[in-house]
C-alpha positions in Angstrom: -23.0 -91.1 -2.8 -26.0 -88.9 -3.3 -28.5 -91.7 -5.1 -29.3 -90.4 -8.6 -30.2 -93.2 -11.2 -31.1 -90.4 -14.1 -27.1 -89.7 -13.9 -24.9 -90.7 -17.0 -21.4 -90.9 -16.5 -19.6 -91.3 -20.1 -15.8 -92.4 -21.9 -15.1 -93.1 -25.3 -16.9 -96.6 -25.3 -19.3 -97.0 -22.6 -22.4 -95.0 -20.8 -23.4 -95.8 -17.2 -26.1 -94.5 -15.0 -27.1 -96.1 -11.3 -29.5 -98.5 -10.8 -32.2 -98.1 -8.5 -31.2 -100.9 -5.8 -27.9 -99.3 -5.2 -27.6 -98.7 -1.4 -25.0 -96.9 0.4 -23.8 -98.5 3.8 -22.2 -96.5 6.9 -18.8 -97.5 6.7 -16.5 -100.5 4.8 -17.0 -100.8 0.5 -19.7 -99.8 -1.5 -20.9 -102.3 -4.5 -22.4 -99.8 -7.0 -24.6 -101.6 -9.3 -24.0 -100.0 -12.8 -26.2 -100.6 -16.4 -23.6 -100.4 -19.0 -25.3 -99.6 -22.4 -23.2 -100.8 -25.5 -23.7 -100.9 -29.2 -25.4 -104.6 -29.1 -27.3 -103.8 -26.0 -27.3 -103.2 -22.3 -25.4 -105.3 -19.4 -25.7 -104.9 -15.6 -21.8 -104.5 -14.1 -20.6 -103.5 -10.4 -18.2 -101.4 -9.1 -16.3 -101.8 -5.5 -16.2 -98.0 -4.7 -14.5 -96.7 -0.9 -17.8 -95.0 0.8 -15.3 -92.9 2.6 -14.3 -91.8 -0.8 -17.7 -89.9 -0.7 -18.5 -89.2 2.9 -15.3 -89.0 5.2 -18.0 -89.2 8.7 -21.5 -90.9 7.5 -22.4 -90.6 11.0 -21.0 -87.3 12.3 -23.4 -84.9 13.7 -21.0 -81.6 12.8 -21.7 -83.1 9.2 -25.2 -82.8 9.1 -26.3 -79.2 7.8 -29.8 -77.2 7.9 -31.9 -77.8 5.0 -31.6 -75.0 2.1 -35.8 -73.8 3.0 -34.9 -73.3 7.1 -32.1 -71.4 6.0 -33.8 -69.1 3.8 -36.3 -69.2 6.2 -34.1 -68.3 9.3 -32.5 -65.6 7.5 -35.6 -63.7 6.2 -36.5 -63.4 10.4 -36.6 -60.2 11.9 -33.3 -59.4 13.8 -34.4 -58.7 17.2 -33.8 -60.0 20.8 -32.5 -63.9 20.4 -31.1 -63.6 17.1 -29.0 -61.0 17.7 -25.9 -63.0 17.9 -22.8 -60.4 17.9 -20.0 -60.6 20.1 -20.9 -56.8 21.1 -23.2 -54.4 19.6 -23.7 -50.5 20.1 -26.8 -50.1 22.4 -29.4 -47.1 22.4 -32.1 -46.8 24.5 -35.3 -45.7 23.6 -34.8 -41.7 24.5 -31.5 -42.0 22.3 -29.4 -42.2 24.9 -26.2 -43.8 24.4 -25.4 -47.3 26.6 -22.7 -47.6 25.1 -20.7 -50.9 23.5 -22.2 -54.0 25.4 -22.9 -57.6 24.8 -26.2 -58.2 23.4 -27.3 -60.2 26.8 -26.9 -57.6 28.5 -28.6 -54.9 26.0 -31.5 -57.9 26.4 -31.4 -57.3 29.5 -32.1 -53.7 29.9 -34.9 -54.2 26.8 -36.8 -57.1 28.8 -37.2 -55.3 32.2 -38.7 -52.4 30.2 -40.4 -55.1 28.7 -39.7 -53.9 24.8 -37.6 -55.0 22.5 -33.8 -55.4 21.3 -34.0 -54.6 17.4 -31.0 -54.5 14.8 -31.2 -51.2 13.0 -28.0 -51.7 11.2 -25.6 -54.4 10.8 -23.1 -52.3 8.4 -21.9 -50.2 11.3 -19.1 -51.8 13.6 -20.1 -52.8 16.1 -23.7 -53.3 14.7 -26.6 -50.8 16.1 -29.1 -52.1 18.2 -32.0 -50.1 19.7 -34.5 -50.5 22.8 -38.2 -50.3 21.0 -41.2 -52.1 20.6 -40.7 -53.5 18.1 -44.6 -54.2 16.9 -45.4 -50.8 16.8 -42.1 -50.0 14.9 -43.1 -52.5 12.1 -46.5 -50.9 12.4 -44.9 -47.1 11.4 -42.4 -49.0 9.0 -46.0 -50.6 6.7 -47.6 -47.4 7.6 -44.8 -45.1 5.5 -44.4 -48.4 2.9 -47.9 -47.3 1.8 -48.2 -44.1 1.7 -45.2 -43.9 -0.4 -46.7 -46.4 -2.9 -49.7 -44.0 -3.1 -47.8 -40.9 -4.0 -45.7 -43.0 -6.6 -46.8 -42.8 -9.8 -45.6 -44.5 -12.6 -44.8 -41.7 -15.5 -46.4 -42.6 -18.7 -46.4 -41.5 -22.6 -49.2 -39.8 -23.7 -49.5 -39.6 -27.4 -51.0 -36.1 -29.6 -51.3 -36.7 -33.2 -51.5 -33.9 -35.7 -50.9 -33.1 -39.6 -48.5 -30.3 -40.7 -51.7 -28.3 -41.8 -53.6 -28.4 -38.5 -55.8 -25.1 -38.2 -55.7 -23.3 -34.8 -58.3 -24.4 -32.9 -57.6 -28.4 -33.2 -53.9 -27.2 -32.5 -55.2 -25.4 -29.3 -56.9 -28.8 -28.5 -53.7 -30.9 -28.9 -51.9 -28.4 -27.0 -54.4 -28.5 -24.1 -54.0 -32.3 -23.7 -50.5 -32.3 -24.0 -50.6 -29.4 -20.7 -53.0 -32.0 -19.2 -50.8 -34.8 -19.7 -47.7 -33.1 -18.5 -49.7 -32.1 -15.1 -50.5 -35.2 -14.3 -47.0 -36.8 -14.1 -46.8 -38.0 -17.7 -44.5 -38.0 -20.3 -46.0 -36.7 -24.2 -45.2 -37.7 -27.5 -46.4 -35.4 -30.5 -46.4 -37.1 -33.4 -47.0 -35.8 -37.2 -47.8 -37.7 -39.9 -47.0 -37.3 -43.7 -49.2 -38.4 -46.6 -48.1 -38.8 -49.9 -46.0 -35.9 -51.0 -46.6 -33.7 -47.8 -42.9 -35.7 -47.0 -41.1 -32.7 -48.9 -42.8 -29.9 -45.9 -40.6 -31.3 -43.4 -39.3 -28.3 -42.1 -43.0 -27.3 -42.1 -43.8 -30.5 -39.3 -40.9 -29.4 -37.3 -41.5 -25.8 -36.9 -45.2 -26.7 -35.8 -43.5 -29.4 -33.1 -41.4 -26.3 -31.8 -44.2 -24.3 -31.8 -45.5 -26.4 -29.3 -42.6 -26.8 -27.5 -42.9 -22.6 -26.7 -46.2 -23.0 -25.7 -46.1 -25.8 -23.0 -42.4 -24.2 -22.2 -44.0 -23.4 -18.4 -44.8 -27.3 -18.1 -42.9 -29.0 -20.3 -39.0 -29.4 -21.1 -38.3 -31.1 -24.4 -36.7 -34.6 -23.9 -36.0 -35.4 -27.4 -36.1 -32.5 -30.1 -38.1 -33.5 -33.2 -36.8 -36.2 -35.0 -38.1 -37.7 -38.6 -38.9 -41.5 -38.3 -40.1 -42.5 -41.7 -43.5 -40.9 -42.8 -43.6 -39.8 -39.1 -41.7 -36.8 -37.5 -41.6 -36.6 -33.4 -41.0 -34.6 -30.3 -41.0 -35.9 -27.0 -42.0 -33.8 -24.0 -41.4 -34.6 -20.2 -43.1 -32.4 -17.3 -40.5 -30.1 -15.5 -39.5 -31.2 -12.2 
């Protein structure tokens, strides 16, 4: 019995939990000292409980399993060489020629007196894929093309341009000009106009001037959401054409 004292076991009149100086022998009865906790108080009891009840073999090596951390541990290893551990596997070598479907010892084999490496390149196929490669510098490639993808991702963002219905033509040529600038780059823009007072009732005004814009950046720019009135705001969102 796994030794937990912080564990309650409950019925209708009673709540127990282990004491600390329970101890569980390897083989015959096990005296569970209990604290019973009742209206008027608390009172120590015991319990004659079968330890095979719990563990059939206390003693039984086949019992005994791998902590959860090696585990983890083991299976986060690269699968090369040793660890390869199928019945057979399909082999290429390191010109891509096929060897054919062989036992891993003997695809081991081959790889040591070339003196590289067995690595799994996929474990989906049946029988898996091994190839003959060394394997350092194929981790090496693998990092290399890791990081150079990270630096060509970019991470699209929205790029606000705020403007009143009654902009005059050169500020609009400015908004416009960021809004191209923006889209270049990757990102996505949001062109917002804002109403004050009763300048609500030129709606259609606001939305004419978003699709206005919308014809200019039309060689950048692909409208993602049409212009929408959100409150005392009306919208348009723009993404950059693929």
């Amino acid at each position: 019995m796994p030794h937990n004292p912080g564990k309650i076991r409950t019925n209708k009149r009673f709540k127990y939990s282990l004491c600390r100086e329970g101890s569980l022998p390897s083989s015959g009865n096990l005296e569970v000292r209990l604290k019973r906790w009742t209206e008027t108080g608390s009172e120590s009891v015991k319990w004659q409980v079968k330890s095979a009840y719990f563990y059939p073999t206390l003693n039984n090596e086949k019992f005994k399993q791998t902590p959860v951390s090696d585990r983890r541990r083991q299976r986060d290893l690269p699968q090369i060489n040793e660890r390869i551990r199928y019945p057979k596997i399909r082999a290429i070598d390191t010109d891509g020629t096929q060897l054919g479907i062989i036992a891993p010892q003997e695809a081991l084999r081959i790889a040591e007196e070339k003196e590289l490496d067995l690595v799994l390149v996929s474990d989906k196929a049946d029988p898996p894929v091994c190839r003959i490669m060394d394997y350092g510098k194929y981790k090496f490639e693998q990092e290399k093309k890791a990081r150079e993808a990270r630096k060509k991702q970019h991470t699209a963002d929205v790029k606000e341009v705020k403007m009143r219905y009654k902009i005059d033509d050169h500020d609009y040529q400015v908004r416009v000009n960021a809004a191209r600038r923006f889209l270049k780059s990757g990102d996505k823009v949001k062109a917002t106009i804002t109403f004050r007072g009763r300048e609500i009732q030129h709606a259609n005004l606001a939305e004419d001037l978003l699709k206005r814009m919308a014809t200019d950046l039309h060689d950048v720019a692909e409208v993602q959401q049409a212009p929408k009135r959100e409150g005392r705001n009306m919208m348009m969102l723009l993404s950059s054409k693929k």
